[in-house]
N, C-alpha and C positions, 0 to 999 in steps of 0.2 A: 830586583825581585824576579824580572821572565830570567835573567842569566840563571840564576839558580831552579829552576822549575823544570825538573827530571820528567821529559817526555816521555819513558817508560814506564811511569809510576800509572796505575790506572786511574781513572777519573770518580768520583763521588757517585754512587748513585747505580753508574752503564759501568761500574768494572771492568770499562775499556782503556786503554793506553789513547793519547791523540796525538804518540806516533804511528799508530794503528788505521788511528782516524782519519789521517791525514794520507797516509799510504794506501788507503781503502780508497778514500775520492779521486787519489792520481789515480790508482788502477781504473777505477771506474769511466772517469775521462780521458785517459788513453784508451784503453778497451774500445769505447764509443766512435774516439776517431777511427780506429782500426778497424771497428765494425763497416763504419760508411767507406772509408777505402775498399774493404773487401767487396761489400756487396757492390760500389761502383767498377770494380775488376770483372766480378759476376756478370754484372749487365751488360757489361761492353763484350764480353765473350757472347751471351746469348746475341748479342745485335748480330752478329753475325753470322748466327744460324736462321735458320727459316720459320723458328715458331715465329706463332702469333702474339700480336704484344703485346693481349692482353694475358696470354700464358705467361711471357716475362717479366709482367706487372706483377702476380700473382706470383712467381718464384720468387723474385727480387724482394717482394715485401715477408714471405714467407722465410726465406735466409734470415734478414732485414733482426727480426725479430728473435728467430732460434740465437742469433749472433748475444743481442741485448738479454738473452738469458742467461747464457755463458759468463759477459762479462759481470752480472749483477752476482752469480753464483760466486766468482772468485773475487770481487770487491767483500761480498761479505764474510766469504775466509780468510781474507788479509784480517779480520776483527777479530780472528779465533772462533770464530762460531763455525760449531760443527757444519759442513754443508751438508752431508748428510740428512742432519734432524731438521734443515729449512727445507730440501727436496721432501722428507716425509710431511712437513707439515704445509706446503704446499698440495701437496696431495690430497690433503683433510680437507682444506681449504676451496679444492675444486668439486671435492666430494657435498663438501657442504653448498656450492655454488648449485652444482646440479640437482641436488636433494630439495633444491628453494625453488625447484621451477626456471631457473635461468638456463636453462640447457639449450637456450635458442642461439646462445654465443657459439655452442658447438655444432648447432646443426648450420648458422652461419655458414661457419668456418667449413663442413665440409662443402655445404652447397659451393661455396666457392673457388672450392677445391675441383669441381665437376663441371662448371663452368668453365672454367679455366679448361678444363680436359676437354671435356668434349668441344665446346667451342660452337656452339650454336647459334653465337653471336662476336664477332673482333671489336677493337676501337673503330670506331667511327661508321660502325654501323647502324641504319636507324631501324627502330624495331619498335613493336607494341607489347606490351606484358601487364597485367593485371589493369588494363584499362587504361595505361599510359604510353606516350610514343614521344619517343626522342631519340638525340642521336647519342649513342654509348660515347663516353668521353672517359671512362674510368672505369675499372673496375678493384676492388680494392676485397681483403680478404671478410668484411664483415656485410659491405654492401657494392652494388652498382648505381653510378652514377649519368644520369642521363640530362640531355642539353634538350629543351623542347624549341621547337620554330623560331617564337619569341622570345628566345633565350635566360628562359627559365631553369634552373638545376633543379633534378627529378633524384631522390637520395632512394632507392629500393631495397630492402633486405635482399639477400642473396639467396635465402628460404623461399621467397614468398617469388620470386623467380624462375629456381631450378622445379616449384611443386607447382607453377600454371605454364600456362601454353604461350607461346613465347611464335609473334610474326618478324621475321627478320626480310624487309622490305629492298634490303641492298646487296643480299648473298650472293643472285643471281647478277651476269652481266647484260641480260637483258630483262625489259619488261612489257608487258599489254598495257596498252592506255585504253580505255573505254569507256565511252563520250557519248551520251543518250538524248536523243531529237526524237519528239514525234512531229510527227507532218499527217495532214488535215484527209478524211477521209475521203477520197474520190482521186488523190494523188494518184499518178502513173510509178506504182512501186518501183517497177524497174530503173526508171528514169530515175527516180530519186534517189536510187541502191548506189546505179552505174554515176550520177554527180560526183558523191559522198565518197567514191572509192578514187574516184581521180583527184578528187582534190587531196586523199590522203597522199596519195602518190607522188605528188606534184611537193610536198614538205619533204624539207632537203634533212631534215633528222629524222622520219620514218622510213623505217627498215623496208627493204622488198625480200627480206627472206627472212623470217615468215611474212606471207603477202598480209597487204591490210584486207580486212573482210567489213561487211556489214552484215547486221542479222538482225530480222522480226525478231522482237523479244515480246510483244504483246498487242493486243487489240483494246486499249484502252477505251474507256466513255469517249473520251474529245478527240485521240487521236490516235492514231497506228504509229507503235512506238519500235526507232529503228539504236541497233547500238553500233557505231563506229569501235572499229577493234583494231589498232596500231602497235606495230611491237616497237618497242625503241630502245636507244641503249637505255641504263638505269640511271644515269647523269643526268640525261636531257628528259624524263618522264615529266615532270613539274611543267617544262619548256613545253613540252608539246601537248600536255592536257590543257593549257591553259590557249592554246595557238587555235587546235580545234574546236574548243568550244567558241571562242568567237567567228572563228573562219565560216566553221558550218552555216552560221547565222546568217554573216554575209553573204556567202555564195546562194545557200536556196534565197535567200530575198532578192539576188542578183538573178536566178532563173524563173521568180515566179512559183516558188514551192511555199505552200504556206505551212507555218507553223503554228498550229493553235493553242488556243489558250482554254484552259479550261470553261466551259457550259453546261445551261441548263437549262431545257424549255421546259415550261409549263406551258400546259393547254387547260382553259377554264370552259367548261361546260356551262351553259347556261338555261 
């Protein structure tokens, strides 16, 4: 019975041949391999250019794609279906997409498109945007993908991104730590100023250019509040806010500086 069964004869029903059929799914899956060979040819040339990789993320997946257009285009002309009337009715198809309200795929796509361009953030940058902060681990063409402390995955639209204000916390190679003590009123300011700056000084990851500073930031109820100001590299910031705030503790309690605590007197008349 199969000996006899004329693969060019069309099928019941799809007026297709399933030698058509069959030659439409190899295309399709050669195509496919030949897609990721290309686009891995692609990437390895960007590797060794000097964009950033989150722009090569964002090429590579944008190829990636136009490729699996291609190859689905001529898998369905291996069927004898015009391609033409599938490129027009694709067309309807995206018209009717955007006419529904879905037009957020498009503005996706270009937000990530501009992202990628301008570059206001790379991998492995940690950053804040729309109330979240994490470290970029991805960025892909519909969203960005962000790694939080506790190693959470943060999935962002690439819209809701490119349209808010965006703190990119690791751009710079260096940064200010600033570490807030107050100390108790009748303190010898100076003395307290000049401790606070040697001891930054004396920490073998705070920079001496730009020099560490302190600065009055306020005359508080309980106490005269001073701020420690340390520039560091951006690696060691975490290292060294976390060094100061204990250190300062120790040393004024080692000199005799008090740090107060919040108060409140009451006086009762009688």
């Amino acid at each position: 019975m199969v000996k006899d069964m004329d693969l060019t004869q069309p099928l019941p029903y799809i007026g297709i041949s399933l030698i058509k059929i069959i030659w439409s799914v190899v295309a399709f899956i050669v195509g496919w391999i030949v897609a990721k060979i290309i686009v891995s040819v692609f990437r390895k040339g960007l590797d060794k250019t000097t964009l950033p990789e989150i722009l090569k993320d964002f090429l590579s997946n944008a190829i990636y794609a136009l490729l699996l257009v291609a190859v689905l285009l001529i898998a369905v002309s291996l069927l004898g279906v015009n391609v033409g009337s599938v490129v027009i009715g694709l067309s309807a198809v995206i018209g009717l997409v955007l006419g529904f309200g879905l037009q957020d795929t498009m503005t996706n796509l270009a937000a990530g498109f501009w992202i990628a361009l301008m570059r206001p953030f790379d991998k492995e940058d940690v950053i804040t945007t729309n109330g979240l902060t994490g470290k970029v681990s991805n960025i892909g063409v519909m969203s960005t993908e962000l790694t939080t402390p506790d190693n959470k995955v943060i999935f962002i639209s690439n819209k809701d991104i490119w349209g808010s204000p965006i703190i990119n916390y690791t751009r710079q190679p260096i940064r200010r730590v600033d570490v807030n003590v107050g100390v108790a009123y009748g303190t010898k300011l100076d003395e307290a100023i000049q401790i606070a700056i040697d001891f930054m000084k004396n920490h073998p990851l705070v920079l001496n250019d730009p020099s560490p500073a302190v600065v009055i930031t306020e005359l508080a109820d309980s106490s005269i509040n001073l701020q420690l100001r340390a520039w560091v590299k951006t690696e060691d910031y975490w290292t060294v806010m976390n060094d100061l705030l204990k250190g300062i503790y120790e040393v004024y309690t080692e000199k005799g500086i008090e740090i107060p605590f919040p108060q409140l007197d009451v006086h009762l008349k009688q």
